[in-house]
C-alpha positions as CSV (number, residue, x, y, z in Angstrom):
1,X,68.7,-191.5,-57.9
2,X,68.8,-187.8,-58.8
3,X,66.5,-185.5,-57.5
4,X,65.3,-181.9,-59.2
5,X,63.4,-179.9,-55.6
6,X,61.7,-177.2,-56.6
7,X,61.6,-174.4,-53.7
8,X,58.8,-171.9,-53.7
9,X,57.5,-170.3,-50.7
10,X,55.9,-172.6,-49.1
11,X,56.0,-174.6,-44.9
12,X,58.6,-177.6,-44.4
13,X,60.9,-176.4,-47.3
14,X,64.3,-176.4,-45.8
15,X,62.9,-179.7,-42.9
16,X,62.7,-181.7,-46.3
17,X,65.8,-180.4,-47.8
18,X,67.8,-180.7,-44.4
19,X,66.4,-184.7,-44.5
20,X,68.1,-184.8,-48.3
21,X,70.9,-183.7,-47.0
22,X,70.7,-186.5,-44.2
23,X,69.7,-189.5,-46.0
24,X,72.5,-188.4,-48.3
25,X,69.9,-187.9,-51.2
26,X,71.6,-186.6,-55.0
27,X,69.3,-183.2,-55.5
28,X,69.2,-179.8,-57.1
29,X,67.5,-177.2,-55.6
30,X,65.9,-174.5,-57.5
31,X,63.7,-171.6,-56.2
32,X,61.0,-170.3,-58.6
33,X,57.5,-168.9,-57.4
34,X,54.5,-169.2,-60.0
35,X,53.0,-166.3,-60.6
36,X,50.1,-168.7,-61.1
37,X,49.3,-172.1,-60.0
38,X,47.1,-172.9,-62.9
39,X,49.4,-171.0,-66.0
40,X,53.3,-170.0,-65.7
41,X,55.0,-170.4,-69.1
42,X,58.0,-169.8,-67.6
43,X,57.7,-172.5,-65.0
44,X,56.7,-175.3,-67.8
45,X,60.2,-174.2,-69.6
46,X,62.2,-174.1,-66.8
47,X,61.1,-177.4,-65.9
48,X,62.0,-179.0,-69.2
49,X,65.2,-177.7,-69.8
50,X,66.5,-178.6,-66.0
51,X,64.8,-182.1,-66.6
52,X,66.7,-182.1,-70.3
53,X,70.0,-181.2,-69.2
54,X,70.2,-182.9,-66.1
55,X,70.1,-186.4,-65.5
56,X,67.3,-186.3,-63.0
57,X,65.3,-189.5,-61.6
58,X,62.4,-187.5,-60.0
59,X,61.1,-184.6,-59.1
60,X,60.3,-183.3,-55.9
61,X,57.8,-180.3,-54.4
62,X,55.8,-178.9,-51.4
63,X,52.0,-179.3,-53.1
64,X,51.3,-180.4,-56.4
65,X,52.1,-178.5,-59.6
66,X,49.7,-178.8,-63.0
67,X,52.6,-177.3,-64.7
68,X,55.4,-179.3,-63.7
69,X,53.3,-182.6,-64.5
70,X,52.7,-181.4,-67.7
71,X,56.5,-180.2,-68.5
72,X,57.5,-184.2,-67.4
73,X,54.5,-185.8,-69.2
74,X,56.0,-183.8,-72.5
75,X,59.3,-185.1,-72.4
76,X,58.2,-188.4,-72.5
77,X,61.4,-189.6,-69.8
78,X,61.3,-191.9,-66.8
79,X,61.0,-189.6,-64.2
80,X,58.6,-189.7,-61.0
81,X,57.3,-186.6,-59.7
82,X,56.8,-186.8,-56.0
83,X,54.5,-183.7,-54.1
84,X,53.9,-183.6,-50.6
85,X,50.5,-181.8,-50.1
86,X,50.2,-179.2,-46.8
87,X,46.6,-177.5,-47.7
88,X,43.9,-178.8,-49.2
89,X,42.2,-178.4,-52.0
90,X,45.0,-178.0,-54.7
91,X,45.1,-174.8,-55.3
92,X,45.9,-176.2,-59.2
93,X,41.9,-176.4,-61.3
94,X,43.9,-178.9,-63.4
95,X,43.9,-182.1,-61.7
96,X,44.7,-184.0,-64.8
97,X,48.1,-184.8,-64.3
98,X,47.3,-186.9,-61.1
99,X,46.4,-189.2,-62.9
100,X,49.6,-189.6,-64.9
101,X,51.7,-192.9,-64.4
102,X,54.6,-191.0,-63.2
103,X,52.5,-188.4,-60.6
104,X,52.7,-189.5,-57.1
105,X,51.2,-186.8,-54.5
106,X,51.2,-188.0,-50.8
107,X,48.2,-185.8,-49.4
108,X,47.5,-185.1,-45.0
109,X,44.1,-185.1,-45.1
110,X,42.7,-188.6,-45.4
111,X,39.3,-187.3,-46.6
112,X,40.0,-185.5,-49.0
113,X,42.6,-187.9,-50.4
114,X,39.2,-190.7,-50.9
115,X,37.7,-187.6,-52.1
116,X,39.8,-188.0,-55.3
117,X,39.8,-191.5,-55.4
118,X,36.3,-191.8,-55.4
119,X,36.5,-189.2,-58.5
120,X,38.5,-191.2,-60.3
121,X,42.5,-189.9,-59.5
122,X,44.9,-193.0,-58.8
123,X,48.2,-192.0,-57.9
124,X,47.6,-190.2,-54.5
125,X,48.1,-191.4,-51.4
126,X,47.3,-190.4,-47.8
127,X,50.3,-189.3,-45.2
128,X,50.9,-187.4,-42.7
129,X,52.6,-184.2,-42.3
130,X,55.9,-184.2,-40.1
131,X,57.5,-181.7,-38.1
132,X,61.2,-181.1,-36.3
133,X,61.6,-180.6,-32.3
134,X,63.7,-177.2,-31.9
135,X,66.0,-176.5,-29.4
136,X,63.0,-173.9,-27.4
137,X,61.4,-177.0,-26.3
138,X,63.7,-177.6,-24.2
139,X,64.3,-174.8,-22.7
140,X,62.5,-173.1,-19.6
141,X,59.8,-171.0,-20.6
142,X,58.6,-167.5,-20.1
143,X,55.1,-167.3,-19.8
144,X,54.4,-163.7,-21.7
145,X,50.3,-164.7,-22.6
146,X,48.3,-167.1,-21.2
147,X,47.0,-167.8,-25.1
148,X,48.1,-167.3,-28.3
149,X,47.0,-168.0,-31.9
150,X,49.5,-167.7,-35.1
151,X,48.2,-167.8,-38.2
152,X,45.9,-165.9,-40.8
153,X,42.2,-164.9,-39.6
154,X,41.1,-165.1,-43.8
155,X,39.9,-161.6,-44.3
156,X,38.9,-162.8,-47.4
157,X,36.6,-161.4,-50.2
158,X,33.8,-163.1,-49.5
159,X,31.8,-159.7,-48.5
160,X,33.4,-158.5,-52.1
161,X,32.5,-161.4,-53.8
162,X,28.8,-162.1,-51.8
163,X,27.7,-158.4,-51.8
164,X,26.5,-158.3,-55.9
165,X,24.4,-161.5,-55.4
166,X,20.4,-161.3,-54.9
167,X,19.7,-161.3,-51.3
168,X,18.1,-164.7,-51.2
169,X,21.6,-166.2,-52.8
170,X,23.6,-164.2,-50.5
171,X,21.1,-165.2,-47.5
172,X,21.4,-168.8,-48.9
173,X,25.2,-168.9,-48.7
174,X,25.7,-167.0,-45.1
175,X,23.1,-169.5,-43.9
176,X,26.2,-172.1,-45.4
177,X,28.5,-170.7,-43.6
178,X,26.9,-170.3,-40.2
179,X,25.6,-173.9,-41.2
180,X,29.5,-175.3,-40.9
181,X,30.5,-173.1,-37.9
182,X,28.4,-175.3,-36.0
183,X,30.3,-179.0,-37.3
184,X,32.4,-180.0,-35.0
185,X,34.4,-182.0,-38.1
186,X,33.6,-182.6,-41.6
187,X,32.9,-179.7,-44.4
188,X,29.2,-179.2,-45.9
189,X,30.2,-177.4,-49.1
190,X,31.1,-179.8,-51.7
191,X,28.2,-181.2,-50.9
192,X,26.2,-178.1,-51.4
193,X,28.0,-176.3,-54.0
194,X,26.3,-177.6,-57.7
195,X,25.9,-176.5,-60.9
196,X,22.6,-175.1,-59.9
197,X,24.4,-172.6,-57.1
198,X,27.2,-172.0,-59.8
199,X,24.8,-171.2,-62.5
200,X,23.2,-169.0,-60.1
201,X,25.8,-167.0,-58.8
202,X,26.3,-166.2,-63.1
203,X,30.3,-166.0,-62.7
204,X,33.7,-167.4,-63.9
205,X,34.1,-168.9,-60.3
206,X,34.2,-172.5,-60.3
207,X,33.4,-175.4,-57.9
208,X,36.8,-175.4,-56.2
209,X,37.2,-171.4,-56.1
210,X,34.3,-171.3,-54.0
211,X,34.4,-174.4,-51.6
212,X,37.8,-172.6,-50.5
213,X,35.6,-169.3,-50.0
214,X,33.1,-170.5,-48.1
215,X,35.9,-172.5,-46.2
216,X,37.6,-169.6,-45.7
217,X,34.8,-167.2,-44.6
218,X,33.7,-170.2,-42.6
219,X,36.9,-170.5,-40.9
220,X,37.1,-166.6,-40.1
221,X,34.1,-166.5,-37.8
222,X,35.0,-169.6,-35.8
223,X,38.6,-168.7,-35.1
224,X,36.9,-164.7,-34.4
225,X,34.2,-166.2,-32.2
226,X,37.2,-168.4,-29.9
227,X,39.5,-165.4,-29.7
228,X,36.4,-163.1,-28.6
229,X,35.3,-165.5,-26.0
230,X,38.8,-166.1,-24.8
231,X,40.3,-162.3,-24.6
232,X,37.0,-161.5,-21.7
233,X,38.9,-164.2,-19.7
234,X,42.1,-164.3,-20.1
235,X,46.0,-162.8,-21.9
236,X,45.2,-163.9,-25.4
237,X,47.6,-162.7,-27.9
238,X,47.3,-162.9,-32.1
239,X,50.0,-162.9,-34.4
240,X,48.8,-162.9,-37.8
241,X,49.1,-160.1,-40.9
242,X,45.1,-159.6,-40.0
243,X,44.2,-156.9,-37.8
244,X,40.3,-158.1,-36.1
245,X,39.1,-154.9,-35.2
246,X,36.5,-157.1,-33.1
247,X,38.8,-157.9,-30.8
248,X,39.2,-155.6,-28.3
249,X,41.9,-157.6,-25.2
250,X,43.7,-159.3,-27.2
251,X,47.1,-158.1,-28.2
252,X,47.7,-157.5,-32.1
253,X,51.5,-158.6,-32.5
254,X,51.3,-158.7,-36.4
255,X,53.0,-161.1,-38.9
256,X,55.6,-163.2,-37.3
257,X,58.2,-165.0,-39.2
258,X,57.8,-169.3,-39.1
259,X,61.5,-170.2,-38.6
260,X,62.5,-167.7,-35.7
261,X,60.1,-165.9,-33.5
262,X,57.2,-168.6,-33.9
263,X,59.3,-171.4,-32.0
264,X,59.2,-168.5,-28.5
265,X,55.9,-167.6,-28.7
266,X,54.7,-171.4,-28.7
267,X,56.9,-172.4,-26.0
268,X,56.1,-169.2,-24.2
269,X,52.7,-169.0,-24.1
270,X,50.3,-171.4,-21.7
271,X,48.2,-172.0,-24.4
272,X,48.2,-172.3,-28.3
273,X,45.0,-172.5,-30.0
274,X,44.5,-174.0,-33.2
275,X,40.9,-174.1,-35.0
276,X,41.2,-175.8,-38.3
277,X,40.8,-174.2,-41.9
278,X,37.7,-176.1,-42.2
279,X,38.7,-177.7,-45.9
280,X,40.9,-179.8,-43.3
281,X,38.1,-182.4,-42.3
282,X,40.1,-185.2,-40.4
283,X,43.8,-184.6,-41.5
284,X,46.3,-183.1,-38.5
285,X,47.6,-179.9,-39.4
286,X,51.2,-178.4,-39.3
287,X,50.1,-175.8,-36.7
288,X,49.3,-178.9,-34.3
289,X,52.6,-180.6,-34.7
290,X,54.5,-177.4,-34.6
291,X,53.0,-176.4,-31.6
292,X,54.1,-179.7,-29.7
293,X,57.3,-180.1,-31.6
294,X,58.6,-176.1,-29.9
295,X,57.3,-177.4,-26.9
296,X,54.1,-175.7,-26.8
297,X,50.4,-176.8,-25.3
298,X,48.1,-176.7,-28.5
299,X,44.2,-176.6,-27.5
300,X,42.6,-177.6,-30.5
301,X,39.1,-178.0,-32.4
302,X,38.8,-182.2,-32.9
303,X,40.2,-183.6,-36.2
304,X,39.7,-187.3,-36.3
305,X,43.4,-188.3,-37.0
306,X,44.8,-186.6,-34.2
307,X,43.0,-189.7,-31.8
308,X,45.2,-192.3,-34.3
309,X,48.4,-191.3,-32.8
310,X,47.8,-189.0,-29.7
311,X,45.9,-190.0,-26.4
312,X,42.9,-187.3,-25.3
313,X,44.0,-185.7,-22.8
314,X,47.5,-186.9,-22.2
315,X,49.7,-186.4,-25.4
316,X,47.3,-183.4,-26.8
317,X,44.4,-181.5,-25.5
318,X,41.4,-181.2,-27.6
319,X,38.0,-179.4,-27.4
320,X,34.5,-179.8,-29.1
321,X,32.4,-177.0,-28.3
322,X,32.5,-173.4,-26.9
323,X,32.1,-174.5,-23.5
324,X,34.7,-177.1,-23.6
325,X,37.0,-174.4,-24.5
326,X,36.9,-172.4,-22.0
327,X,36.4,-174.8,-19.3
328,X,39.4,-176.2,-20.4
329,X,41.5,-173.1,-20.9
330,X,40.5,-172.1,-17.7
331,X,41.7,-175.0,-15.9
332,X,45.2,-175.6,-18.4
333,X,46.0,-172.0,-17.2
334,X,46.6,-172.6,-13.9
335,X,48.1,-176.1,-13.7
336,X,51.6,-175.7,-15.1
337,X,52.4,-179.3,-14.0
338,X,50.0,-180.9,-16.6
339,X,50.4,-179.0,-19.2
340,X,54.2,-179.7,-19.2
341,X,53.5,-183.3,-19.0
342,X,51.2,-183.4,-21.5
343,X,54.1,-181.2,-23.6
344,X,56.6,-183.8,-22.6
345,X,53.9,-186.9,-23.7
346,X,53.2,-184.9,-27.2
347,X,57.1,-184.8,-28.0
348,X,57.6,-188.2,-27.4
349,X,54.4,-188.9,-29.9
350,X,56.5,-186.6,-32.6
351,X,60.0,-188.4,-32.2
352,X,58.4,-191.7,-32.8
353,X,55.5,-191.1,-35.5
354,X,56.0,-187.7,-36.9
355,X,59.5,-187.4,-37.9
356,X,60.4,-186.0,-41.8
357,X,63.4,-188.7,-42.1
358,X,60.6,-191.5,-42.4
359,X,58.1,-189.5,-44.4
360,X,60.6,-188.9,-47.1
361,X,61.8,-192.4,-46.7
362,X,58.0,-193.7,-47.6
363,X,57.7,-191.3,-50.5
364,X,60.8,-191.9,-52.3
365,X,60.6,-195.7,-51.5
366,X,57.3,-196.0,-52.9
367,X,57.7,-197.1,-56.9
């Protein structure tokens, strides 16, 4: 077995090269970032020659590539192309190429992997994400906030992209929106969006381009409306290239990088939030694992896989509602002895279930 990894930026990179390396795996790294996910001449070349040269078995990436499963379906070669998905949906329209014999893309989000089965794709599969316990977990921490958040606040364009529309569609669509704040699980868009609203809306936009908008818009106020609620109460800190003008306690500590500072301000901080992109309907995402896996207390919004492998409560906290929130904030805060045991019942949880030596074992075993 000889594997081709394509490196672009993208989360769990160097965990799933660093398990390569472990399980003794024959691979070539190359590092190439797509101008675009959907057409990259250069990327289809690149592909073929590497695959013509070299006397590759499969292919391996982070999220699945249109263009690469088209550069492999043209040469016609027995080669499997393996993707391990972090977000969802695809950020590739083409979808095609799933269905290829040699396509095999592992996807975290068990909805949305039936989702495309019910469409019609074959070759993808459900798994979970996997994470890697750093050294900071194990260390004493220094409580500098009482609650953090990392990650993006989506300022996206959807005031750009709403503010041409009629009022009645633009109505129509914010009532969407303030319609899937309220879930406590599940997504309401693809449900919504049909050729009807895409007609009306008179664009090039399609279905997928604005399920991620709405998701994204969606996803905005309920991570806004947590922080704001928080920051009256208590330290709350937010490290993310977004600036939220709206809040006015919390501390703006900007962009932080994933590999180095991220691991301290997990373990160092009482509490870390995580509210889901709300594309994610039951899936457990990296931010939850990450947390636990540096040692850190996640409080999160309820995503019906985390209840497969973690007890409520014990190995992870998790809330449904603006009032469980804070109620349980309030009370995390101040009892440092459970929330280190519930730290301490997480990591165990990781070691055993959510480890990237098995999850590379399962895809590469698979035929």
């Amino acid at each position: 077995m000889k594997i081709l990894l394509f490196k672009w930026n993208a989360f769990m990179q160097s965990e799933v090269e660093e398990t390569f390396k472990e399980l003794n795996y024959d691979y070539e790294a190359f590092y190439y970032l797509p101008k675009d996910w959907n057409e990259d001449e250069r990327l289809f070349e690149i592909t073929r020659e590497k695959l013509l040269k070299g006397n590759f078995s499969h292919v391996f990436s982070i999220n699945y590539s249109s263009i690469i499963a088209e550069a492999i379906k043209s040469l016609n070669k027995d080669i499997l192309y393996i993707n391990w998905n972090h977000s969802v949906p695809f950020e590739t329209r083409n979808l095609e190429g799933l269905n290829y014999d040699f396509n095999r893309s592992f996807i975290f989000d068990r909805a949305y992997t039936n989702r495309l089965l019910e469409a019609g794709y074959k070759n993808v599969y459900h798994l979970p994400l996997a994470t890697k316990i750093r050294d900071v977990a194990f260390k004493n921490p220094v409580y500098t906030y009482d609650i953090s958040f990392v990650g993006s606040m989506y300022v996206s364009e959807y005031k750009d992209f709403s503010r041409p529309l009629s009022q009645n569609l633009r109505g129509y669509l914010d009532g969407l929106v303030e319609f899937q704040c309220q879930l406590n699980g599940g997504n309401i868009f693809n449900d919504c969006i049909n050729n009807e609203l895409l007609e009306k809306i008179n664009g090039e936009i399609s279905k997928e381009q604005i399920y991620y908008l709405l998701s994204r818009e969606a996803t905005k106020r309920q991570r806004l409306l947590a922080l704001m609620l928080l920051e009256s109460r208590f330290k709350t800190a937010l490290f993310s290239k977004d600036e939220m003008q709206e809040l006015k306690n919390t501390y703006m500590g900007g962009y932080i990088d994933y590999s180095t500072k991220m691991p301290e301000i997990f373990r160092n901080s009482k509490i870390n939030l995580n509210v889901s992109l709300s594309c994610i309907e039951t899936g457990i995402p990296l931010r939850v694992l990450d947390i636990i896996a540096c040692g850190g207390l996640v409080l999160s919004n309820f995503q019906p896989e985390i209840y497969e492998y973690f007890r409520p409560d014990e190995d992870i906290i998790c809330f449904n509602n603006s009032e469980e929130l804070l109620a349980k904030a309030s009370f995390l805060i101040k009892e440092d002895s459970v929330r280190e045991k519930v730290i301490e019942n997480g990591l165990e949880i990781i070691k055993k279930a959510f480890n990237y030596k098995d999850r590379v074992e399962a895809m590469f075993g698979m035929n």
